[in-house]
DRENVOTI-670628 format. One record per atom (N, C-alpha, C): chain; residue in one letter; residue number from 0; x negated, y negated, z negated. Coordinates in pm, 1 decimal, m for minus. Example, Ala and Ser with C-alpha at 12.3 -4.5 7.8 and 13.67 -1.06 7.14 Angstrom:
! residues 2
+------+------+-----+----------+----------+----------+
! unit ! code ! pos !        u !        v !        w !
+------+------+-----+----------+----------+----------+
!    A !    A !   0 !  m1319.0 !    569.0 !   m780.0 !
!    A !    A !   0 !  m1230.0 !    450.0 !   m780.0 !
!    A !    A !   0 !  m1320.0 !    330.0 !   m780.0 !
!    A !    S !   1 !  m1285.0 !    225.0 !   m708.0 !
!    A !    S !   1 !  m1367.0 !    106.0 !   m714.0 !
!    A !    S !   1 !  m1290.0 !     m3.0 !   m787.0 !
+------+------+-----+----------+----------+----------+
END
This chain:
! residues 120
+------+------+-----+----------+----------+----------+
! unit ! code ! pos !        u !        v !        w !
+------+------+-----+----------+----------+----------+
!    A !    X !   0 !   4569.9 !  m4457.8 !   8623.2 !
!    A !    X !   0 !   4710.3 !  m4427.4 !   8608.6 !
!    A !    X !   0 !   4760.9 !  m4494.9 !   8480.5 !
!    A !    X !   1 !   4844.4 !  m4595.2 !   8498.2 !
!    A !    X !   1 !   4947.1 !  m4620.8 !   8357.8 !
!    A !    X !   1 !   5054.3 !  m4531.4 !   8292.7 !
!    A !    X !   2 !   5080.8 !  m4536.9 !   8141.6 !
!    A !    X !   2 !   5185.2 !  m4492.0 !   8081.6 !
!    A !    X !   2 !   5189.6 !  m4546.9 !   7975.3 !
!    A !    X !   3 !   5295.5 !  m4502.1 !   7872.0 !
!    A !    X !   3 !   5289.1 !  m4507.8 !   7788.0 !
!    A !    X !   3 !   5271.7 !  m4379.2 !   7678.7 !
!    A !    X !   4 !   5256.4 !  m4433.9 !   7524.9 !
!    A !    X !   4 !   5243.2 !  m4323.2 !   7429.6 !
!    A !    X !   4 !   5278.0 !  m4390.1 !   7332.7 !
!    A !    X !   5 !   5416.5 !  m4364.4 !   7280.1 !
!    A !    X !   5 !   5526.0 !  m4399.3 !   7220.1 !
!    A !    X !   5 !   5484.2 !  m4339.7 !   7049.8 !
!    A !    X !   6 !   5563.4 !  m4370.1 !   6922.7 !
!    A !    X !   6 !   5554.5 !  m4311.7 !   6838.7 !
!    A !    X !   6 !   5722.8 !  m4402.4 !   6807.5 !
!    A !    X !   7 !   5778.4 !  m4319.1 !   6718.6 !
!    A !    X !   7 !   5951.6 !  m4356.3 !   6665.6 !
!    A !    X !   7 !   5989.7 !  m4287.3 !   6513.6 !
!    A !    X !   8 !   6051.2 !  m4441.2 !   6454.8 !
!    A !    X !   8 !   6124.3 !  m4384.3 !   6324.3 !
!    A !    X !   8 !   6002.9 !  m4341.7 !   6189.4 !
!    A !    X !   9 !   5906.1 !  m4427.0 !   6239.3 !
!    A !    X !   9 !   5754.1 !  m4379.4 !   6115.2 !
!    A !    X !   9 !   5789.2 !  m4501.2 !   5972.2 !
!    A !    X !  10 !   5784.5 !  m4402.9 !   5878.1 !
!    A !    X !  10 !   5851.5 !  m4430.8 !   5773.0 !
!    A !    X !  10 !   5779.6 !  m4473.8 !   5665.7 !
!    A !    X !  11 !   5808.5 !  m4595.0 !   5552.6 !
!    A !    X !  11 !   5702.6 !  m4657.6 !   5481.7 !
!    A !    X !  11 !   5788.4 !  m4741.0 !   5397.9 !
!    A !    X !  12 !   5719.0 !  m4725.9 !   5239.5 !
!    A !    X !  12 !   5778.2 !  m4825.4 !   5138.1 !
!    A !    X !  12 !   5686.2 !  m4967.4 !   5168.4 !
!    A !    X !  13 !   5683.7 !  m5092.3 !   5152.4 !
!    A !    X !  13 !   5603.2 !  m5218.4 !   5180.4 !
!    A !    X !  13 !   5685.5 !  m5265.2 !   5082.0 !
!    A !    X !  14 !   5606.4 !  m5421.1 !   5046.2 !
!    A !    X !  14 !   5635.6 !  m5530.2 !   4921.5 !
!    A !    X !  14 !   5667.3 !  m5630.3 !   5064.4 !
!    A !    X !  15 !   5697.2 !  m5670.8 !   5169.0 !
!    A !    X !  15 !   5712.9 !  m5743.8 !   5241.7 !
!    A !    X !  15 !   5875.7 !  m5780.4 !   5238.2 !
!    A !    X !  16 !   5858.9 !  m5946.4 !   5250.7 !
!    A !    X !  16 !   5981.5 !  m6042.6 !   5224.3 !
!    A !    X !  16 !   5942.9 !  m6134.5 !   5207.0 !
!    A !    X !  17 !   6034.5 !  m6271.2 !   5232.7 !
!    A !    X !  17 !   5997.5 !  m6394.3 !   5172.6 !
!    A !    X !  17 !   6020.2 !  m6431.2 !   5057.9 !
!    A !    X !  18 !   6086.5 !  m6365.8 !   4976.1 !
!    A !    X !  18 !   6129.6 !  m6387.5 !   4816.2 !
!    A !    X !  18 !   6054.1 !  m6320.0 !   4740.6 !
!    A !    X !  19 !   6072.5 !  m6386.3 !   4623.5 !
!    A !    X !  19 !   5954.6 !  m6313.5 !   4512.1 !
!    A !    X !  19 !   6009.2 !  m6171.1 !   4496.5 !
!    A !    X !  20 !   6095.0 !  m6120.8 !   4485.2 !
!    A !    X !  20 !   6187.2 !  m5996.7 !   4442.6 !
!    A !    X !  20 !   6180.9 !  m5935.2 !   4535.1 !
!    A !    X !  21 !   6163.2 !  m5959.5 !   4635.8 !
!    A !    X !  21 !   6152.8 !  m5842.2 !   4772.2 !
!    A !    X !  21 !   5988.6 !  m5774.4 !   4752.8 !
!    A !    X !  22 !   5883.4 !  m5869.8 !   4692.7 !
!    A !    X !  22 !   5749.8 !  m5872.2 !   4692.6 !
!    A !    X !  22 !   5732.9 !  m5774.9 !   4538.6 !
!    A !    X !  23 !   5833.4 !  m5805.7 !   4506.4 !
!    A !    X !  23 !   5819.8 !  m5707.4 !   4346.7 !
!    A !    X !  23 !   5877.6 !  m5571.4 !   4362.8 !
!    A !    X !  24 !   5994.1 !  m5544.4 !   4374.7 !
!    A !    X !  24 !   6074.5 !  m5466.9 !   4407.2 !
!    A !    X !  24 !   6065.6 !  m5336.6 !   4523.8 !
!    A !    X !  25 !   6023.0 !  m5427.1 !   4614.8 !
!    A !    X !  25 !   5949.6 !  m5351.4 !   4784.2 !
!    A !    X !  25 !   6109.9 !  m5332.3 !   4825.0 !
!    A !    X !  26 !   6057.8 !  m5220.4 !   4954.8 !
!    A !    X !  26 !   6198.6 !  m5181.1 !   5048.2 !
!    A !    X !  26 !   6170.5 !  m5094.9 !   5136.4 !
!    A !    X !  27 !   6209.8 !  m5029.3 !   5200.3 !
!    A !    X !  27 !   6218.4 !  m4930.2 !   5328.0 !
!    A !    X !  27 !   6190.9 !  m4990.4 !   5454.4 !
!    A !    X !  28 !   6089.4 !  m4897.8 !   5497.7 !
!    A !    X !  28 !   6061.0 !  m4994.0 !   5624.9 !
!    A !    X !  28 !   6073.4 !  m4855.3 !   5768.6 !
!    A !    X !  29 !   6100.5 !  m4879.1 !   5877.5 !
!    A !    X !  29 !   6058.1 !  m4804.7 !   6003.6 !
!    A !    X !  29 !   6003.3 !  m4842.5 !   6116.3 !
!    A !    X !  30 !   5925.9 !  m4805.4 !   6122.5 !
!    A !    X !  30 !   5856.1 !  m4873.8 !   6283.4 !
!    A !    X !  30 !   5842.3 !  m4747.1 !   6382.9 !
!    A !    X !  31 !   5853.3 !  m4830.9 !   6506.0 !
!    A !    X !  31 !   5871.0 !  m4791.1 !   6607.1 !
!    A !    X !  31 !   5714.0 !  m4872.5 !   6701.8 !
!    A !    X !  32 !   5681.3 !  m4788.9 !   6803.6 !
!    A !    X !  32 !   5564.1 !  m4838.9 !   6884.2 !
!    A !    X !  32 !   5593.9 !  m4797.4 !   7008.6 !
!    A !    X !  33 !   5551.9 !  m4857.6 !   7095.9 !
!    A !    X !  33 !   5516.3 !  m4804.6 !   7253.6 !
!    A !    X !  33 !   5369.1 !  m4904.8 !   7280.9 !
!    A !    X !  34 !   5283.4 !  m4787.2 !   7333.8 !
!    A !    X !  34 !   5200.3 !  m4825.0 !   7378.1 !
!    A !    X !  34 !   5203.6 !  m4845.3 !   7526.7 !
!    A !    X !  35 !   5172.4 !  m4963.0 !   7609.8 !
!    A !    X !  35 !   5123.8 !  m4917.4 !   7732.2 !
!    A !    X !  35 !   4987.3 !  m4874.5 !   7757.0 !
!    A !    X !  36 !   4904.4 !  m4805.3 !   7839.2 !
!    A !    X !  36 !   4791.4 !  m4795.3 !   7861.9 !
!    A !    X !  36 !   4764.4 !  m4765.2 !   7949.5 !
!    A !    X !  37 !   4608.4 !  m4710.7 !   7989.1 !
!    A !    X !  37 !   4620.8 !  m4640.3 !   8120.7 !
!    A !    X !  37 !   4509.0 !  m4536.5 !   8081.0 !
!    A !    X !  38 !   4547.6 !  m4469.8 !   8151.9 !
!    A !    X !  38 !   4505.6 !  m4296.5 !   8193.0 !
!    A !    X !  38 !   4385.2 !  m4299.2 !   8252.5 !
!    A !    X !  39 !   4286.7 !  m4278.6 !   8225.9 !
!    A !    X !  39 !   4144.6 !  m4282.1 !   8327.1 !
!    A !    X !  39 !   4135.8 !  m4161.2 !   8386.7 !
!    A !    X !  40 !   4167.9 !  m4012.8 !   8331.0 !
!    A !    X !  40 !   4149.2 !  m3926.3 !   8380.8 !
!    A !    X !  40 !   4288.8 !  m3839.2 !   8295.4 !
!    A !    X !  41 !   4333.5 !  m3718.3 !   8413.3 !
!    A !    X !  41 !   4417.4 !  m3600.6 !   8270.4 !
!    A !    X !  41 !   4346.0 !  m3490.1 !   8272.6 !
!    A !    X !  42 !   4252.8 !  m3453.7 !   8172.1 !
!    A !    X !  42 !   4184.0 !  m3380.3 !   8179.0 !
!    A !    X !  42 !   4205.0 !  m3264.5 !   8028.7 !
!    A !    X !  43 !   4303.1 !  m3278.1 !   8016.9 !
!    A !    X !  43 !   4374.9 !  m3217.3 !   7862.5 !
!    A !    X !  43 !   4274.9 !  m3261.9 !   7737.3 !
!    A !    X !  44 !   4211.2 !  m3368.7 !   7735.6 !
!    A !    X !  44 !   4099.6 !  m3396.8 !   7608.2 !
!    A !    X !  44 !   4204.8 !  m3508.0 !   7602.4 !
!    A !    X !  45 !   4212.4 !  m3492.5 !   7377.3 !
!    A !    X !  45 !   4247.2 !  m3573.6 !   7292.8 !
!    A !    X !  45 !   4149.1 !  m3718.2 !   7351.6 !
!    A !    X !  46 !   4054.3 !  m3746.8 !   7345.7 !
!    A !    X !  46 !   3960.8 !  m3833.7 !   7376.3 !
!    A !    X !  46 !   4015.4 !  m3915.3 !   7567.5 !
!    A !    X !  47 !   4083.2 !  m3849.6 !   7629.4 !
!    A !    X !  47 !   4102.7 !  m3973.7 !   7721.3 !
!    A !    X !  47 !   4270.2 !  m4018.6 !   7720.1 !
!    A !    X !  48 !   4317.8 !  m4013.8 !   7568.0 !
!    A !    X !  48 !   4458.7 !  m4066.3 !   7558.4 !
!    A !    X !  48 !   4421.7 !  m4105.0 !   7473.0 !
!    A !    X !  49 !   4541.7 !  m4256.5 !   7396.3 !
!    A !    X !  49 !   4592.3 !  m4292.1 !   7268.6 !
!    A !    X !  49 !   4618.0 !  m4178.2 !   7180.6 !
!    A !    X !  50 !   4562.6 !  m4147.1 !   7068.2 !
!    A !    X !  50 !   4568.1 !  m4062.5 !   6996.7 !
!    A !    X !  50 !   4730.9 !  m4116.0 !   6860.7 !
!    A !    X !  51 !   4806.7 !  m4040.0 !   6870.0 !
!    A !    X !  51 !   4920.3 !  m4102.8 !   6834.5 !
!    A !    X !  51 !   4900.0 !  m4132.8 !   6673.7 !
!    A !    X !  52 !   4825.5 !  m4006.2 !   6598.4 !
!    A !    X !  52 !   4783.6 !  m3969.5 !   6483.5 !
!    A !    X !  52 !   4673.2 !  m4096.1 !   6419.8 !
!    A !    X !  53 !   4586.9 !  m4142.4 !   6514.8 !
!    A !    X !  53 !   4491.2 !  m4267.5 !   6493.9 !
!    A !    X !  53 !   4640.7 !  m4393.1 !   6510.2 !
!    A !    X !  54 !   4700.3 !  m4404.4 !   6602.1 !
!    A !    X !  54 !   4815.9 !  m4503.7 !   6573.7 !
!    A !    X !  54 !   4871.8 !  m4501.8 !   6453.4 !
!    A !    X !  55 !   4961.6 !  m4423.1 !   6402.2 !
!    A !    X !  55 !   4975.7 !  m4389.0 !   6259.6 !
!    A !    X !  55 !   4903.6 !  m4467.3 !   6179.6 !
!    A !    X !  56 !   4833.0 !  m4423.2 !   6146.8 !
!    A !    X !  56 !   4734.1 !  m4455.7 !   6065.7 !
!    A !    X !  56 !   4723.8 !  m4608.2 !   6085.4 !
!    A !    X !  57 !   4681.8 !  m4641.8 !   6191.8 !
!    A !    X !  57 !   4669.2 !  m4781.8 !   6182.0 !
!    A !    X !  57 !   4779.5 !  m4880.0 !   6140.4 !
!    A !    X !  58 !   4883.9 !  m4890.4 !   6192.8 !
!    A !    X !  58 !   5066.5 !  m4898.4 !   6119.7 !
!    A !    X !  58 !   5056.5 !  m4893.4 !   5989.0 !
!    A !    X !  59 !   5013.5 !  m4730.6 !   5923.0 !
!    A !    X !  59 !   5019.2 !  m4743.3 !   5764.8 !
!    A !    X !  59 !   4926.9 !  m4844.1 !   5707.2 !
!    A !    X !  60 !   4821.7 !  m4872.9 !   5759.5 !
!    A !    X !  60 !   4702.7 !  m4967.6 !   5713.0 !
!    A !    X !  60 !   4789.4 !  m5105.3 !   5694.0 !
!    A !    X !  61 !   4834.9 !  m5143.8 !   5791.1 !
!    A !    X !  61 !   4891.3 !  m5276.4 !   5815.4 !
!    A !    X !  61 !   5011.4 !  m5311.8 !   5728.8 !
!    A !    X !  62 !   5085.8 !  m5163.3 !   5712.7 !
!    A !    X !  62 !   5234.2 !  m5207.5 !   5663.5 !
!    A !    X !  62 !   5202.1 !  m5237.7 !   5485.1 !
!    A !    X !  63 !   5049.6 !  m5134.4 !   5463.3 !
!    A !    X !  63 !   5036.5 !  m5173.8 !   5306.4 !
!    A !    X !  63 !   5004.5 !  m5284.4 !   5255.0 !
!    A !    X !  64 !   4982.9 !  m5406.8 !   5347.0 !
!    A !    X !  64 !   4939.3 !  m5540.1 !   5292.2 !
!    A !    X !  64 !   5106.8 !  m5609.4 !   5279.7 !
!    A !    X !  65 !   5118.8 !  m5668.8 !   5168.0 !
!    A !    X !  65 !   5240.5 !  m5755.6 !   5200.3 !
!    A !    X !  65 !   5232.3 !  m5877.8 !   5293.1 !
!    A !    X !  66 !   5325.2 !  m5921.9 !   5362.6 !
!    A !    X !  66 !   5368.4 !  m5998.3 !   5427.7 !
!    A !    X !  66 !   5504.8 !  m6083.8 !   5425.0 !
!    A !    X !  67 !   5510.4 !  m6228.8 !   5435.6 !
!    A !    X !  67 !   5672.9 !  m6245.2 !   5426.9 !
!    A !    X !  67 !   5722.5 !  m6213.7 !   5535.9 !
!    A !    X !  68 !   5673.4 !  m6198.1 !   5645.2 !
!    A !    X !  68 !   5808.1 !  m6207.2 !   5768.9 !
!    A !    X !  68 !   5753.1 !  m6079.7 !   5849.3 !
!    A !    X !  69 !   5854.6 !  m6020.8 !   5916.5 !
!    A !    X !  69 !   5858.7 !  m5918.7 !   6007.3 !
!    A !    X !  69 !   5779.3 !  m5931.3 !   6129.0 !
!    A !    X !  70 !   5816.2 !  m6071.5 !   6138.9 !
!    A !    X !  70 !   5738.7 !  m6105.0 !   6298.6 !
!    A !    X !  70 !   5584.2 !  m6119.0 !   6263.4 !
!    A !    X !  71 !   5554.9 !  m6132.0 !   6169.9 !
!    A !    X !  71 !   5380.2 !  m6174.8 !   6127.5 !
!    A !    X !  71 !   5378.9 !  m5977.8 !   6102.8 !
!    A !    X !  72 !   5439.2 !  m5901.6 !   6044.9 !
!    A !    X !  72 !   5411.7 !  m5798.0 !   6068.2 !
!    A !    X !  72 !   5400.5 !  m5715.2 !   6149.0 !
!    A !    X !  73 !   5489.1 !  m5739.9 !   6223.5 !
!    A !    X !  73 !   5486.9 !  m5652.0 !   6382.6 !
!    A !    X !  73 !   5361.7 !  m5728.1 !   6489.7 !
!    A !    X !  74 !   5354.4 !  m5851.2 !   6457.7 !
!    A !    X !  74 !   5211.1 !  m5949.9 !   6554.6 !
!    A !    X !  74 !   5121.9 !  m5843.4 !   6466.5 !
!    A !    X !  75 !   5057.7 !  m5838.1 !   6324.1 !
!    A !    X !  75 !   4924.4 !  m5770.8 !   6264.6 !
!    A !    X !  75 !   4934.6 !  m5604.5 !   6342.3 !
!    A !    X !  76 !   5041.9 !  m5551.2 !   6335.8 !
!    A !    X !  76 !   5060.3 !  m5387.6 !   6380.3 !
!    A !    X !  76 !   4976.3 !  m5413.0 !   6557.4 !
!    A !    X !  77 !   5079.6 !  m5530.8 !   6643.4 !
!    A !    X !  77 !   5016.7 !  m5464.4 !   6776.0 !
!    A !    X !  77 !   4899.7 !  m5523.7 !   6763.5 !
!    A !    X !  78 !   4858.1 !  m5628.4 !   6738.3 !
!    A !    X !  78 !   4721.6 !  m5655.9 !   6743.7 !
!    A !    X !  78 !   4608.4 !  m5618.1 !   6707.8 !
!    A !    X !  79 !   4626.3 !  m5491.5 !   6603.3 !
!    A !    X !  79 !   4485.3 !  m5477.7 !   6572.5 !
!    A !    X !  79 !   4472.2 !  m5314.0 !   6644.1 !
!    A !    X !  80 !   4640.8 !  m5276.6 !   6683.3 !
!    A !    X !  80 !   4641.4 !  m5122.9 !   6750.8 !
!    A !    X !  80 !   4551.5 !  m5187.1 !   6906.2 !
!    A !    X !  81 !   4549.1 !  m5319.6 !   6969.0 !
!    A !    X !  81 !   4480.8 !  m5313.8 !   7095.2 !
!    A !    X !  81 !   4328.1 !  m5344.1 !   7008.9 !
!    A !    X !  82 !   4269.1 !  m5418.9 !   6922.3 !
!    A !    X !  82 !   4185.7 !  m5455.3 !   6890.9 !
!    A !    X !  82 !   4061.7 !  m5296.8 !   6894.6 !
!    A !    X !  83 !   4143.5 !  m5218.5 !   6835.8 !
!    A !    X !  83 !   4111.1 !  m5053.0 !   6816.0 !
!    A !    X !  83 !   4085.1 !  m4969.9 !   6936.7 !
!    A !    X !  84 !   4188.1 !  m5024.3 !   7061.0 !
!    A !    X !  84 !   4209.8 !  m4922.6 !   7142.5 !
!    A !    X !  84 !   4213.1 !  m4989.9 !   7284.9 !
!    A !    X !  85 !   4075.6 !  m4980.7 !   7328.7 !
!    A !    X !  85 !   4055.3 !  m5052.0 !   7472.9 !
!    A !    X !  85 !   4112.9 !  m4986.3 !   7545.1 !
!    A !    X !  86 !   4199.6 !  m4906.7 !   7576.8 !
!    A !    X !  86 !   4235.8 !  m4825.8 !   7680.6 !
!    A !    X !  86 !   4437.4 !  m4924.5 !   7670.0 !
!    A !    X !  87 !   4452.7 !  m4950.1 !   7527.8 !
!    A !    X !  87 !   4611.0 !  m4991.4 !   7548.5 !
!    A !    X !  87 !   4580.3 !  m5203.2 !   7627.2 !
!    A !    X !  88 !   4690.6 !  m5179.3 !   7687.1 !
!    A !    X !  88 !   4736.9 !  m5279.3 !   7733.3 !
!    A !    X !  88 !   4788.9 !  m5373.4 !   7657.9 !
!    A !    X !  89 !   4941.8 !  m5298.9 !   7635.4 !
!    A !    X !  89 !   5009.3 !  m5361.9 !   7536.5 !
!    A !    X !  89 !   5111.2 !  m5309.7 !   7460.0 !
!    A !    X !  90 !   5151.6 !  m5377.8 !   7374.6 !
!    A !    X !  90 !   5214.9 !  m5271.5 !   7214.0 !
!    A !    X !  90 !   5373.7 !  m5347.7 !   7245.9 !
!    A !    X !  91 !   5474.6 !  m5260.5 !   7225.3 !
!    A !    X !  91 !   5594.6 !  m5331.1 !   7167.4 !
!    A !    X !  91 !   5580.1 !  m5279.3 !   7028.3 !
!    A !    X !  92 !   5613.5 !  m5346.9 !   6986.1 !
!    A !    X !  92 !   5646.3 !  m5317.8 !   6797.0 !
!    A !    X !  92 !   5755.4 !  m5355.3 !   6751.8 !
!    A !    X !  93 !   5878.0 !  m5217.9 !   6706.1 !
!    A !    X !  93 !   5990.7 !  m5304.2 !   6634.8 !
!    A !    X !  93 !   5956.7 !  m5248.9 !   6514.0 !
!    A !    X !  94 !   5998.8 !  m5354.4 !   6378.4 !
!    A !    X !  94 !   5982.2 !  m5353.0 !   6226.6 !
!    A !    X !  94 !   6120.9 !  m5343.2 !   6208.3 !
!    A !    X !  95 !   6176.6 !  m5211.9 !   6139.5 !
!    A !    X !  95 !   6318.1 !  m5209.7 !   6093.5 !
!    A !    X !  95 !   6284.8 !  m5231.2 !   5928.3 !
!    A !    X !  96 !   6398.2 !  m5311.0 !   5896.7 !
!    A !    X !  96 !   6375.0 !  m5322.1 !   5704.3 !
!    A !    X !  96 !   6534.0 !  m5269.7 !   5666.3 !
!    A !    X !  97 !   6488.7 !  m5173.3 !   5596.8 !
!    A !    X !  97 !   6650.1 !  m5132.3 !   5574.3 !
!    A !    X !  97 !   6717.2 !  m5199.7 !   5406.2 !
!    A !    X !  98 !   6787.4 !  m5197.0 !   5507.2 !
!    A !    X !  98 !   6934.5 !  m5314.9 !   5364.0 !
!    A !    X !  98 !   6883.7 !  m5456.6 !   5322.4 !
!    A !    X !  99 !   6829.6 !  m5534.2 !   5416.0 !
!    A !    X !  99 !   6775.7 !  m5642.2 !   5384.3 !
!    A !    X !  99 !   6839.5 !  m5743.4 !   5266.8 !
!    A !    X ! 100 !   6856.0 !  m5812.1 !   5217.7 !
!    A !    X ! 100 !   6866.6 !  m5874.5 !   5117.8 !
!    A !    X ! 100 !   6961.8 !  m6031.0 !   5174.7 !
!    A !    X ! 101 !   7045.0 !  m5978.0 !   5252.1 !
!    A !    X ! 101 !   7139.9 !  m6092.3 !   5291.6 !
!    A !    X ! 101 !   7234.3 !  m6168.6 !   5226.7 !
!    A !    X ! 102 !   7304.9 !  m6107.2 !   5121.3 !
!    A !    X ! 102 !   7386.4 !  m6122.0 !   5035.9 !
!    A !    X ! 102 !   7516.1 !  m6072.2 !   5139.7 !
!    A !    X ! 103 !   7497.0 !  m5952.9 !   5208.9 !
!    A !    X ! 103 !   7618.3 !  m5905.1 !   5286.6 !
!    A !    X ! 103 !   7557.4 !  m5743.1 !   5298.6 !
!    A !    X ! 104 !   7680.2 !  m5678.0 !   5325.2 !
!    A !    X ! 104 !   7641.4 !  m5527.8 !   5407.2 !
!    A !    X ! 104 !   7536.0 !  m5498.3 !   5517.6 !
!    A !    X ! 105 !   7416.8 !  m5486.1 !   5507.1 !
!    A !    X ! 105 !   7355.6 !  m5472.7 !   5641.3 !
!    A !    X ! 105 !   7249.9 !  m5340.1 !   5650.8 !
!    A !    X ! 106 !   7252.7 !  m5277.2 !   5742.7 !
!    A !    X ! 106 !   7199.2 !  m5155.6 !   5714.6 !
!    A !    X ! 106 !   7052.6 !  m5196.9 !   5750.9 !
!    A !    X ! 107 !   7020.5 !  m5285.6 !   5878.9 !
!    A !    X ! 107 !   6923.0 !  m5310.8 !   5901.2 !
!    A !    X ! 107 !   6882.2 !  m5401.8 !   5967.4 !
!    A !    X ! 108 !   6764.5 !  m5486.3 !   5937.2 !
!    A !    X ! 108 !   6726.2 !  m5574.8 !   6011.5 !
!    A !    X ! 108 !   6643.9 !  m5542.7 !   6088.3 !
!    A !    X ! 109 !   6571.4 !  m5611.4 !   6176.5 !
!    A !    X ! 109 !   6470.3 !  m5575.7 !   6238.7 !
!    A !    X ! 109 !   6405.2 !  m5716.2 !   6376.9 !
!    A !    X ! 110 !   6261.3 !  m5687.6 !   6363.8 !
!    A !    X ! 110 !   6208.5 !  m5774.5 !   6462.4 !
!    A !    X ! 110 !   6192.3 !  m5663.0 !   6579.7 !
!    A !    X ! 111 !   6125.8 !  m5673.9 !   6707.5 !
!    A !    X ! 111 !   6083.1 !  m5635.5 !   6831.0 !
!    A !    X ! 111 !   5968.1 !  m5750.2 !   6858.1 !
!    A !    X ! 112 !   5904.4 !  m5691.8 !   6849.2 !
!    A !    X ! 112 !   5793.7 !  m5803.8 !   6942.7 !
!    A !    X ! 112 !   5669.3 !  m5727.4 !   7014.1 !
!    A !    X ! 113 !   5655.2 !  m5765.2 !   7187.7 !
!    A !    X ! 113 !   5580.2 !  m5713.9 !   7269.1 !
!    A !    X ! 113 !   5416.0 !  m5840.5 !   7243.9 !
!    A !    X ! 114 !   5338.6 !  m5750.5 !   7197.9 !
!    A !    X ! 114 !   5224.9 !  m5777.1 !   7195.3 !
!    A !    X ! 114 !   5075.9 !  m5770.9 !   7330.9 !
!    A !    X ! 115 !   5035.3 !  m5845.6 !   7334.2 !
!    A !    X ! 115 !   4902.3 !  m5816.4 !   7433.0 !
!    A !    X ! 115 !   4776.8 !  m5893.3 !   7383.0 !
!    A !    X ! 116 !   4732.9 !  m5872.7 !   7453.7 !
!    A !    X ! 116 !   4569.8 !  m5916.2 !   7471.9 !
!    A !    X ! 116 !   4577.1 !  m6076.1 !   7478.3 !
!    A !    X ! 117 !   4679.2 !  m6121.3 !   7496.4 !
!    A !    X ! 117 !   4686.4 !  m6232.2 !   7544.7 !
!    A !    X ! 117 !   4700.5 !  m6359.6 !   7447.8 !
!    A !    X ! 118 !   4760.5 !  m6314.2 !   7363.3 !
!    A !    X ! 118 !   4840.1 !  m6328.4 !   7238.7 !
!    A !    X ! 118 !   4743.9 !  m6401.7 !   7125.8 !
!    A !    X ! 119 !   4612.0 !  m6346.5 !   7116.0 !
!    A !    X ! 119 !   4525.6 !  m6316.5 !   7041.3 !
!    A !    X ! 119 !   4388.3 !  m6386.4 !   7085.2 !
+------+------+-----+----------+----------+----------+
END
């Protein structure tokens, strides 16, 4: 059986940007995940789902390395969440950066990028 197991709005300071001052300074970050996967059995055990709490975790791992670009961040997030988790298919990952550094009003930027097995 396929589904997904979603996580939304997970919240994190990072040094990620392409400018030196974004890398000094840091910024607000939110990510969002959907996992696809599949279901081998529903047998109410933590152990035959994506454990959302092990996702977490893996996200925070990733978001603490700096990076310049969103899209190299959201590629490291889904890729190492399938690398971890033979049961997912595939990851969307959006990276929100709040008030990016445009030289304009912007509340937020953000990448989306659907990750797989394929990719990698």
């Amino acid at each position: 059986m396929k589904g997904k197991v979603a996580l939304s709005g997970m919240t994190f300071y990072g040094y990620h940007g392409y400018y030196v001052e974004e890398n000094k300074l840091g910024n607000h970050y939110s990510v969002d995940l959907v996992v696809d996967t599949k279901f081998e059995k529903m047998d109410d055990n933590l152990e035959s789902t994506l454990n959302y709490e092990t996702l977490y975790k893996t996200t925070e791992e990733v978001m603490k390395k700096p990076l310049k670009l969103l899209e190299t961040l959201a590629f490291h997030i889904g890729k190492k969440i399938l690398i971890e988790n033979d049961s997912a298919i595939k990851v969307l990952v959006r990276v929100n950066k709040k008030q990016p550094p445009i030289g304009a009003i912007c509340d937020v930027a953000y990448v989306e990028l659907e990750v797989s097995r394929d990719d990698f």
